[in-house]
C-alpha positions as CSV (number, residue, x, y, z in Angstrom):
1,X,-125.6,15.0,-73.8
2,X,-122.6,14.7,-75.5
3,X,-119.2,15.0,-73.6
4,X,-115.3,14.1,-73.9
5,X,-116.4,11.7,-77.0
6,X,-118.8,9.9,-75.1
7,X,-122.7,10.4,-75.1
8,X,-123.8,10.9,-70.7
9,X,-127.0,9.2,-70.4
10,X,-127.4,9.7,-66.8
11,X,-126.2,8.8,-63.0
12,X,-126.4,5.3,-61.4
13,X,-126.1,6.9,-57.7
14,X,-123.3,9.6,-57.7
15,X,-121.6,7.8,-60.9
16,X,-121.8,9.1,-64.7
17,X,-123.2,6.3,-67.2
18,X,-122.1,6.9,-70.6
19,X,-122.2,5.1,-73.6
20,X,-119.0,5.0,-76.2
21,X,-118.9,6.7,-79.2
22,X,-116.7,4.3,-81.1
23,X,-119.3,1.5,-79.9
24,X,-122.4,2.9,-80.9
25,X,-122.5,1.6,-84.1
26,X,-123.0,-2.2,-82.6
27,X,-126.9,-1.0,-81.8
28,X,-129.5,-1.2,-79.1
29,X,-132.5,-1.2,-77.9
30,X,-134.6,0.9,-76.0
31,X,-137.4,-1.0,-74.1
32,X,-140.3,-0.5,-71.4
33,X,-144.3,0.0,-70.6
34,X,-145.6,3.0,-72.5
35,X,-145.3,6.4,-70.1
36,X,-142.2,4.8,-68.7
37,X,-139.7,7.7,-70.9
38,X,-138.6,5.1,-74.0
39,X,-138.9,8.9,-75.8
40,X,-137.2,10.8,-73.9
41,X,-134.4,8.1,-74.1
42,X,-134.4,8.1,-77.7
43,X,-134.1,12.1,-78.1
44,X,-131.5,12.3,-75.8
45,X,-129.7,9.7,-77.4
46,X,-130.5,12.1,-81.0
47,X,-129.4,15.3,-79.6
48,X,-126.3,13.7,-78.8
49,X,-125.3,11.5,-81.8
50,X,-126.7,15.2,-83.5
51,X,-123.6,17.0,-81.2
52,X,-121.1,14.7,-81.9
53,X,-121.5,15.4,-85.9
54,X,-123.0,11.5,-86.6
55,X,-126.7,12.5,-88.8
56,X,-129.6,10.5,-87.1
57,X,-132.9,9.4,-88.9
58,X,-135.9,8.8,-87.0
59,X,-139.2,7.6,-87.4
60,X,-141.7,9.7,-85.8
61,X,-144.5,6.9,-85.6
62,X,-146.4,9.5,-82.8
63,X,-146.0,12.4,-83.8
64,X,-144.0,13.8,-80.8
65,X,-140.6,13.6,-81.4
66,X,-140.2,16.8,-83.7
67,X,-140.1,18.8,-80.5
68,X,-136.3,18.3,-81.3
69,X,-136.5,21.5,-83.9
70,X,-137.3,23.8,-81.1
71,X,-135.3,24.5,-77.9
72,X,-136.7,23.4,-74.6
73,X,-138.8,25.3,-72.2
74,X,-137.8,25.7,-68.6
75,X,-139.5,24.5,-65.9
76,X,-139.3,23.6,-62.2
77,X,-139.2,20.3,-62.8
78,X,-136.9,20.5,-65.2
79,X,-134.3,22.9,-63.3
80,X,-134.3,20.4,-60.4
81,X,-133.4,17.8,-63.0
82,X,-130.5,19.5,-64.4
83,X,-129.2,20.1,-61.2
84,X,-129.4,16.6,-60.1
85,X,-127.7,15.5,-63.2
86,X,-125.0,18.1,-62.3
87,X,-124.9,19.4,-65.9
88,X,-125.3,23.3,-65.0
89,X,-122.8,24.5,-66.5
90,X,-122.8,22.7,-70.1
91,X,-127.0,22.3,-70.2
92,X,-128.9,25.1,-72.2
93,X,-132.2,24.7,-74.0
94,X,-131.6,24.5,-77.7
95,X,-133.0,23.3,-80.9
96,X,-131.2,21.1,-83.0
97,X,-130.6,20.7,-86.9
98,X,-133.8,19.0,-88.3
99,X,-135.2,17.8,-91.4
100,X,-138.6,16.6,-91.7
101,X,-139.4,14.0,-93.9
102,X,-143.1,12.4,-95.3
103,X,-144.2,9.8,-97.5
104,X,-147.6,11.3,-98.1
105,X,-145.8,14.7,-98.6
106,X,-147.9,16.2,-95.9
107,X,-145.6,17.0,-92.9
108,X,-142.3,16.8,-94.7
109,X,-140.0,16.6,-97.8
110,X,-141.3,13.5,-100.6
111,X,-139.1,10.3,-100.1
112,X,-139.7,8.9,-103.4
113,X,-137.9,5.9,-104.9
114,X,-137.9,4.4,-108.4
115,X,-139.7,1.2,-109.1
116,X,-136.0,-0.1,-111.1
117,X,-134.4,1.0,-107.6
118,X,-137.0,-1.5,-105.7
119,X,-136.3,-4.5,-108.2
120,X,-138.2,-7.7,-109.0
121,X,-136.9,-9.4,-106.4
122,X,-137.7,-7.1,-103.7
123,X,-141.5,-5.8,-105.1
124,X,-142.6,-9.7,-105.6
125,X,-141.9,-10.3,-102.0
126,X,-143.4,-7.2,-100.9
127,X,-146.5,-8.0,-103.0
128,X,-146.9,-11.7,-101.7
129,X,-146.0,-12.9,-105.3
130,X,-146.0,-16.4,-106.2
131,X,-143.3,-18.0,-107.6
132,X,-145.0,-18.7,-111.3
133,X,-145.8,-14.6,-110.8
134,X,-142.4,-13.7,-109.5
135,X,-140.6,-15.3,-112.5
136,X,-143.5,-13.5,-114.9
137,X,-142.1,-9.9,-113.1
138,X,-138.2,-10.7,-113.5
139,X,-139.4,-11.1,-117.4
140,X,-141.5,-7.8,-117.5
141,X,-138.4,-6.1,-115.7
142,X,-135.8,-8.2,-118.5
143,X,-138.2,-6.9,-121.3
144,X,-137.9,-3.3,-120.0
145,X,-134.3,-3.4,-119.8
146,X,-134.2,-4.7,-123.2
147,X,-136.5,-2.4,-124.9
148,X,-134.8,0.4,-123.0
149,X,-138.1,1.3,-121.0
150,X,-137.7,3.3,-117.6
151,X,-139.7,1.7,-114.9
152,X,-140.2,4.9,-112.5
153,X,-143.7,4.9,-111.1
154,X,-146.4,2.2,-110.6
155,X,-147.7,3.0,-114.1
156,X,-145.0,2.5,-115.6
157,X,-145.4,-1.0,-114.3
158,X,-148.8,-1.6,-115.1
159,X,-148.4,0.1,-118.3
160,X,-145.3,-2.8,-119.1
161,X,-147.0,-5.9,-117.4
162,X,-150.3,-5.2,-120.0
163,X,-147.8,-4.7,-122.9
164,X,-146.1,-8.1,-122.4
165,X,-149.6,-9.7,-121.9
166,X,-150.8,-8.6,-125.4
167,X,-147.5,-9.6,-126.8
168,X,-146.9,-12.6,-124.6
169,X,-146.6,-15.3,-127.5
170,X,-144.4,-12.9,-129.7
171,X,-142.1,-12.8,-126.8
172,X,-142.4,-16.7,-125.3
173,X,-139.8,-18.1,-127.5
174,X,-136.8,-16.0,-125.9
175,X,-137.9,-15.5,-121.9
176,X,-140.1,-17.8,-121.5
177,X,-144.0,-18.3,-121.4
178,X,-145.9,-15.7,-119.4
179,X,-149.8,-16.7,-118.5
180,X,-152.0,-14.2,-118.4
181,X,-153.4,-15.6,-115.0
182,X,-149.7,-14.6,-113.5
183,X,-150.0,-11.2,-115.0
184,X,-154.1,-11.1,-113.9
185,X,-152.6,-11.5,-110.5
186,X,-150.0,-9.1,-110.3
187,X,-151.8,-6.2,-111.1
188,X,-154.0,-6.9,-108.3
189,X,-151.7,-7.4,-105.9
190,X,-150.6,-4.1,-106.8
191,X,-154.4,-2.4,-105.8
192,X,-153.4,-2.6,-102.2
193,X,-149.7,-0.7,-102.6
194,X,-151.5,2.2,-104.9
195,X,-154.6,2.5,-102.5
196,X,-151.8,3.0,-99.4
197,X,-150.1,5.9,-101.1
198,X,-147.5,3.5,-103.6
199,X,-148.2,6.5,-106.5
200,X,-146.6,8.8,-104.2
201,X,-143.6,6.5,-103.3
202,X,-142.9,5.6,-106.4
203,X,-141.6,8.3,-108.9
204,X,-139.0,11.3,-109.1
205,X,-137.0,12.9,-108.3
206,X,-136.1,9.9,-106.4
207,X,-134.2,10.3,-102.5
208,X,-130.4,10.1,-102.6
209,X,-129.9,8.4,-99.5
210,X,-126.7,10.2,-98.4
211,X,-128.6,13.4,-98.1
212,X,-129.6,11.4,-94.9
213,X,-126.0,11.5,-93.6
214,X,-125.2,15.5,-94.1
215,X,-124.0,17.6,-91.6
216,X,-125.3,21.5,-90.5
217,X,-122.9,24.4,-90.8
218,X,-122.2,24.0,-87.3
219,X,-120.5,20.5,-87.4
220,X,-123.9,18.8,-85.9
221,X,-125.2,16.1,-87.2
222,X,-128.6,16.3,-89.0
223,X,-131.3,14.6,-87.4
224,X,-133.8,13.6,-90.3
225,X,-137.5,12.8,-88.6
226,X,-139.6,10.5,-91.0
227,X,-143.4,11.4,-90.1
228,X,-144.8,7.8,-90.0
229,X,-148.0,8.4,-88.1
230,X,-149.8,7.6,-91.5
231,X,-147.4,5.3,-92.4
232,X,-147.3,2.6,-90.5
233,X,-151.0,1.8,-90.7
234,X,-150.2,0.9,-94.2
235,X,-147.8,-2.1,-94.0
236,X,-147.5,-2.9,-97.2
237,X,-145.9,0.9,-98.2
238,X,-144.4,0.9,-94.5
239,X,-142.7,-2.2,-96.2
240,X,-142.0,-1.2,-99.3
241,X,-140.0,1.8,-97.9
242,X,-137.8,-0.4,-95.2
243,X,-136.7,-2.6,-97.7
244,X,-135.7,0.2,-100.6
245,X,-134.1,2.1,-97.5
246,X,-131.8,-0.8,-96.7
247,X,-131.1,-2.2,-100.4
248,X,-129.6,1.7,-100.8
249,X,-127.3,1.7,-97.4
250,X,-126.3,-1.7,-98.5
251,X,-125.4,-0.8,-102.0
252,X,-124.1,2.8,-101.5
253,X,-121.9,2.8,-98.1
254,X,-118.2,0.8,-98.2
255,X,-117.2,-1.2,-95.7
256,X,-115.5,1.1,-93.1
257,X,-114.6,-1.6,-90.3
258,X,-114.1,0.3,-86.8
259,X,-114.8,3.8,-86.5
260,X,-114.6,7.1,-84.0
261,X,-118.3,7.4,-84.6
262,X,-120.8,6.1,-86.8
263,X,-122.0,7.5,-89.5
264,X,-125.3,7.1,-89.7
265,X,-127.9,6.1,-86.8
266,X,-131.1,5.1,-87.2
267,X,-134.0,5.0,-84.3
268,X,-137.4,2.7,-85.6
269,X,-140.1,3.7,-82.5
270,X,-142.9,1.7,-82.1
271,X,-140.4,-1.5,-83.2
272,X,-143.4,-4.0,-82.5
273,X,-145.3,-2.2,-85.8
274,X,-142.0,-3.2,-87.0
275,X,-142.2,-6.7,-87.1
276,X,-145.6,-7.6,-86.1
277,X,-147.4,-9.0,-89.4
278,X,-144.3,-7.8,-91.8
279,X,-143.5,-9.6,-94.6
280,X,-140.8,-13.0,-94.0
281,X,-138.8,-10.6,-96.5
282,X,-139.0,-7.7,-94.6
283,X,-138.2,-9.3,-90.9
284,X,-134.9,-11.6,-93.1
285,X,-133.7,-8.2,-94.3
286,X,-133.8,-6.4,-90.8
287,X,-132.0,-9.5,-89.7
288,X,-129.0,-9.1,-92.5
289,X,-128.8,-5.6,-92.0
290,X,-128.6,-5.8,-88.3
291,X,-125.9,-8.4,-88.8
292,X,-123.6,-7.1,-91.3
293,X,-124.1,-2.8,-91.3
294,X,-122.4,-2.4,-88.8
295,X,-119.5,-2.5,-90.8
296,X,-120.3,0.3,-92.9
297,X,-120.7,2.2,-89.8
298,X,-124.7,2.5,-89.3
299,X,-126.0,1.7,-86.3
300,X,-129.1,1.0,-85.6
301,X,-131.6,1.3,-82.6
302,X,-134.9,-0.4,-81.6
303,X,-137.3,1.2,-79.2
304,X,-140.5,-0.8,-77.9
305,X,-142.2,-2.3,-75.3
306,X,-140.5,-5.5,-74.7
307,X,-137.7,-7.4,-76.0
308,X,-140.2,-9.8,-77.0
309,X,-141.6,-7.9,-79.8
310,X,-137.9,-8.3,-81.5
311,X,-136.9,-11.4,-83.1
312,X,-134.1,-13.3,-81.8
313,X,-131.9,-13.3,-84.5
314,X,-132.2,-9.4,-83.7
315,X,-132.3,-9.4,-80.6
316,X,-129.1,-10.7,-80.1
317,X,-127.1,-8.4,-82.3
318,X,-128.3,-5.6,-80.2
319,X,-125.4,-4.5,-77.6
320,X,-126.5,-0.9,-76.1
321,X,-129.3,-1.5,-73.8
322,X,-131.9,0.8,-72.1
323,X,-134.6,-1.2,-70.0
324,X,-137.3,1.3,-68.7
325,X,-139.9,-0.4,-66.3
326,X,-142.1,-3.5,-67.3
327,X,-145.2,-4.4,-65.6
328,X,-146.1,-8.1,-64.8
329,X,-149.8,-8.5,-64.3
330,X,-149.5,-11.4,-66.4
331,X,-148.1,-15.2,-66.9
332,X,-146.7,-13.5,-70.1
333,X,-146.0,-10.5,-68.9
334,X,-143.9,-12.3,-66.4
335,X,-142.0,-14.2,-68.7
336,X,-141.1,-11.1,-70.7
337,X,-139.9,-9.5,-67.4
338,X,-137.8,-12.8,-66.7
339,X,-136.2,-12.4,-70.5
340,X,-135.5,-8.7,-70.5
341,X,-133.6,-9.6,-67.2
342,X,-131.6,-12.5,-68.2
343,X,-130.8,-10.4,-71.6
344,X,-128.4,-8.2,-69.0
345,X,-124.8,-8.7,-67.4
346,X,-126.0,-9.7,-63.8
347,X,-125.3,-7.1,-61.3
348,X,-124.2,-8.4,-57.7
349,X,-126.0,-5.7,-55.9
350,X,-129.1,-6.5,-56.9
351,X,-131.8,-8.9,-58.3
352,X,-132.6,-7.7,-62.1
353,X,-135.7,-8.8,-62.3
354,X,-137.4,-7.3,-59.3
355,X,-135.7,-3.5,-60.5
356,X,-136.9,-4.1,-63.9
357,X,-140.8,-4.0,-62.3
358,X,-140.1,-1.1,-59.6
359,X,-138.2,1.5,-62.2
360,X,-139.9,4.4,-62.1
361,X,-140.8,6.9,-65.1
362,X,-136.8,8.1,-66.1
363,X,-135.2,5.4,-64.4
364,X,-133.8,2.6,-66.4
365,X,-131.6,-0.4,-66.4
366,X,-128.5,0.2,-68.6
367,X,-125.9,-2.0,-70.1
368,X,-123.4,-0.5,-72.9
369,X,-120.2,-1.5,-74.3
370,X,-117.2,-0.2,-72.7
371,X,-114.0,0.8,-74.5
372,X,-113.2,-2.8,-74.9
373,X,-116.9,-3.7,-76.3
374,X,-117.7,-5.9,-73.3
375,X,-121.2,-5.6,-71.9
376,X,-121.3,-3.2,-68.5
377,X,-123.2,-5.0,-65.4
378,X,-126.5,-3.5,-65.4
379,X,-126.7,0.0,-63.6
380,X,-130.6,1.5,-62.1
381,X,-130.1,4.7,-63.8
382,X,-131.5,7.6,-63.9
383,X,-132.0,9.1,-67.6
384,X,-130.7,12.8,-68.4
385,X,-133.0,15.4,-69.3
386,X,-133.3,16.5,-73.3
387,X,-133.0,19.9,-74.2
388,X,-135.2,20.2,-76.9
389,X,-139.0,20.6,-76.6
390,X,-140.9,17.8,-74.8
391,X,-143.6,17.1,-77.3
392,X,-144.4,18.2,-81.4
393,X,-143.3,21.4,-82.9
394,X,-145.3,24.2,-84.2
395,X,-146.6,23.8,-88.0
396,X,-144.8,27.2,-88.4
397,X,-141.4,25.8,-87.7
398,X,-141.6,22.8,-89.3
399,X,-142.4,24.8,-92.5
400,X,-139.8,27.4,-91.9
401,X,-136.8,24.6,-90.9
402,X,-138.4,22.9,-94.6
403,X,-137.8,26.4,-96.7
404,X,-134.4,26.8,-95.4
405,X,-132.9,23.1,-94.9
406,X,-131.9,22.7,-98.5
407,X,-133.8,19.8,-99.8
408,X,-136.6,21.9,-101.5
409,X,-135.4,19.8,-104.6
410,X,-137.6,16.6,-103.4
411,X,-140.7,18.9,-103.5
412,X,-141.6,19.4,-107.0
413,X,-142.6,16.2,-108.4
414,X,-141.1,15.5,-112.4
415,X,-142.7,12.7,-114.4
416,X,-140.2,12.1,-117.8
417,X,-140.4,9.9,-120.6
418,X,-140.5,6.4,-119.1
419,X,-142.4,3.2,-120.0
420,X,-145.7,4.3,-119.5
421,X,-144.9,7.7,-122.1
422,X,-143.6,5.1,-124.6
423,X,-145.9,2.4,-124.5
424,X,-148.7,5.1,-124.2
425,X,-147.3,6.7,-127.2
426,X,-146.7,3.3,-129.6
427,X,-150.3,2.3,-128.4
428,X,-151.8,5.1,-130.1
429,X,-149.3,4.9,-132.8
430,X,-150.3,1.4,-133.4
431,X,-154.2,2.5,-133.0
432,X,-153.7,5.3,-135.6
433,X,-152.0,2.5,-137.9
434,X,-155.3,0.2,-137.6
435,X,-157.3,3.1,-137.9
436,X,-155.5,4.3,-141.2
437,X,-155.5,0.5,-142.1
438,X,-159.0,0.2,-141.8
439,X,-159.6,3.3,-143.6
440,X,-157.7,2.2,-146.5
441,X,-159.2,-1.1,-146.4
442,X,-162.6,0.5,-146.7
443,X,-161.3,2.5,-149.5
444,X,-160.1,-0.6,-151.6
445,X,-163.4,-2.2,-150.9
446,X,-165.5,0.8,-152.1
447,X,-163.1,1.3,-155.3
448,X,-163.3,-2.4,-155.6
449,X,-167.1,-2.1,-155.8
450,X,-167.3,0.9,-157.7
451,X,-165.1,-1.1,-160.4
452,X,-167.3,-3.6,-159.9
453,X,-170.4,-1.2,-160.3
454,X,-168.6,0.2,-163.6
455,X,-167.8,-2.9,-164.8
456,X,-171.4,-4.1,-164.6
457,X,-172.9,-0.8,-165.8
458,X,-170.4,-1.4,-168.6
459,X,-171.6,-5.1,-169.6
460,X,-175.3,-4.0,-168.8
461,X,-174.6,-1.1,-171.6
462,X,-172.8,-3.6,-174.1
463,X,-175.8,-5.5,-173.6
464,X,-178.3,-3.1,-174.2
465,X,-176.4,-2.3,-177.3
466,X,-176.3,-5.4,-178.5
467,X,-179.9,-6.3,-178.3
468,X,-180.7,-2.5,-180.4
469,X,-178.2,-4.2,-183.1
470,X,-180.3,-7.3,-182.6
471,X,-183.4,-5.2,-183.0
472,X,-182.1,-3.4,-186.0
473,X,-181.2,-6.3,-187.8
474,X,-184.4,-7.7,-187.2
475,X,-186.1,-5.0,-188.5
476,X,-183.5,-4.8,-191.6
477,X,-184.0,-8.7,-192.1
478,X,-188.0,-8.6,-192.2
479,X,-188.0,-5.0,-194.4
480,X,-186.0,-6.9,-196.7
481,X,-188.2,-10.4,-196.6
482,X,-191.3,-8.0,-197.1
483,X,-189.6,-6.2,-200.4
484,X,-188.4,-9.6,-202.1
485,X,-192.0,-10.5,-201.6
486,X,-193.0,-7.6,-203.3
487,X,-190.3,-8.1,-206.2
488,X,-191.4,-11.8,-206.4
489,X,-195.7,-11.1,-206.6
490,X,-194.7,-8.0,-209.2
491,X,-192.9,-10.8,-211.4
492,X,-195.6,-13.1,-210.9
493,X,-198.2,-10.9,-212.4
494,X,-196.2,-9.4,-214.8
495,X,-195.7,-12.9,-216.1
496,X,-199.6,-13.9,-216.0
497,X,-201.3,-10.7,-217.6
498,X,-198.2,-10.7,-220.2
């Protein structure tokens, strides 16, 4: 609940625990068992980032955290909670601003990014490239730019990785030589990103990440709930879409130094999907963004089980802290207990460690930065109520909020002209120009025997006519022998009977 610029998070005794506004921005975490109310922490802290006007993006790795469309339902329970808090007079049950987001396009509006946007770079780390392959992609992607050829979608990219293979030698003597082992390889390692849903990542019209930082009519901040039940089975998309979303907020916000109120937060549940098994590339970009967006005035917040599941170099970054209840059954359990406890400002009244085990479900050890963004001793407090609905939303609202929340322009997928239209296109112009080639070589070699044919009928005829004249003359020759005989025996006789 937000109140006099600060967000109440609950009552250590008789006193208010509140977290700063201005402060939020240096991130948290939000850690404990499962059932201990790390949810019901994280929507609280939504609806009241959503109040004070700062947008919020969640990922809703569950399924159970777009109850935050739909106002609360009263209960006994709940009444008793809100007098306890001694928020009467400012609690009501209400819905807040919500857009639903979805990879897979299924529970939410497309987030779709371009394959240009993701960059060699980025794509040969998420692919496990390499580095012979890696330099063979920063060529394809130099070639493209070059030629002037959109890489949009995935078959854009396999569509320019087979075009440089087949004209790898007429392009070796200005980028370099390009095996067709390294190109073999990264179109495999691209099977696993298509199979996990990479056609639908990749294309247009691609997300404008400041339509994640928007506020409603009403001044409150949009909460945008990314439906990652699907999506984080598939680490290697899950991957692909963290990294994009943090090269944008890296390029895109300026540096804004100290601020009233962030703004943009981000909440990653399940934070051990996070970082179990990720990509080095991923967890090293998590780390930078951690460390240096806080400056452009995004904060960001991990919920999980322990600290443990968070690296270090995270960890430590990580100023607003909400410890629900860990179990020790464990030697490792035990030693995660002993960490989460030494992770807090020490309070005198009591022994850290020892609360951290006996909290009950809504009960929590806090720590936030005060005014002066020192750490606050740790407090046993007990978490305020949310006002939205405790558990999912109706399919019905979801797809009424998804009609009316403006960004119906995501929905209808466009594929333009790009490298796979081209190529396609010059491919078939180039098969039509072997065709036609072809053709007219067959045509000179049938004209070229048909000359040939004439030309042989021709000396065959010649012949033929010169042996008749042979014949003829023959003939003539021995008529003309056989008269002179005749002449010579008529002399003869003449002469002897004289």
């Amino acid at each position: 609940m937000y109140r006099d610029g600060k967000i109440y998070m609950g009552l250590a005794g008789d006193q208010q625990v509140t977290m700063q506004l201005n402060m939020s921005n240096r991130h948290g975490l939000i850690a404990g068992a499962s059932g201990t109310g790390k949810t019901i922490t994280m929507k609280t802290m939504a609806e009241s980032f959503s109040d004070a006007g700062v947008p919020v993006f969640l990922c809703d790795v569950k399924g159970d955290v777009s109850g935050l469309a739909a106002p609360g339902v009263s209960s006994e329970s709940m009444e008793k909670r809100i007098d306890k808090f001694g928020i009467r007079d400012s609690f009501q049950y209400k819905s807040y601003p919500v857009c639903f987001w979805d990879i897979y396009q299924e529970n939410g509006h497309p987030v779709r990014a371009t394959v240009s946007d993701m960059g060699p770079d980025l794509l040969s780390r998420i692919l496990g490239l390499t580095p012979a392959q890696e330099g063979v992609l920063n060529i394809v992607f130099r070639i493209a730019d070059d030629k002037g050829l959109l890489l949009i979608d995935l078959k854009d990219l396999r569509a320019i990785l087979n075009y440089v293979s087949e004209h790898r030698e007429e392009y070796a003597p200005t980028y370099g030589n390009m095996s067709p082992q390294s190109v073999g390889g990264i179109l495999r390692a691209l099977l696993p990103l298509e199979n996990q849903g990479g056609d639908l990542f990749f294309g247009e019209p691609a997300l404008d990440i400041l339509d994640w930082m928007r506020t409603g009519q009403d001044g409150r901040g949009i909460i945008n709930i990314l439906d990652s039940v699907k999506l984080v089975q598939n680490p290697s998309l899950y991957a692909s879409f963290l990294l994009w979303m943090m090269a944008e907020l890296f390029e895109r916000l300026p540096e804004a130094g100290d601020m009233e109120k962030p703004k943009l937060v981000f909440f990653f549940d399940e934070a051990h999907m996070l970082f179990a098994d990720a990509p080095k590339v991923l967890v090293q970009k998590i780390e930078q963004v951690v460390k240096l967006i806080r400056s452009k005035g995004v904060g960001i917040y991990f919920v999980t089980q322990s600290p443990g599941d968070i690296p270090d170099s995270v960890l430590a970054q990580l100023s607003n802290r909400v410890q629900h209840a860990l179990r020790a059954y464990t030697p490792a359990e035990q030693k995660a207990v002993r960490v989460a406890a030494q992770s807090f400002r020490a309070n005198p009244a009591f022994k850290t460690e020892d609360v951290i085990m006996e909290l009950g479900v809504g009960q929590a050890l806090t720590s936030f930065l005060d005014e002066g963004g020192v750490p606050t001793m740790a407090q046993l407090t007990a978490i305020i109520c949310p006002q939205s609905l405790m558990g999912p939303v109706e399919d019905g609202i979801r797809r009424s909020l998804m009609a009316g929340d403006g960004m119906a322009k995501y929905d209808q997928f466009f594929d333009r002209e790009s490298a796979y239209e081209i190529l396609e296109a010059q491919r078939e112009l180039e098969e039509k120009e072997k065709a036609l080639a072809e053709e007219r070589a067959r045509f000179e070699k049938e004209k070229a025997a048909f000359e040939k044919q004439k030309e042989k009928e021709a000396v065959a005829a010649q012949k033929k006519k010169e042996r008749a004249a042979e014949r003829r003359k023959n003939q003539i020759e021995r008529s003309l022998i056989s008269t002179g005989a005749q002449v010579l025996k008529r002399g003869i006789m003449n002469t002897l009977f004289k």
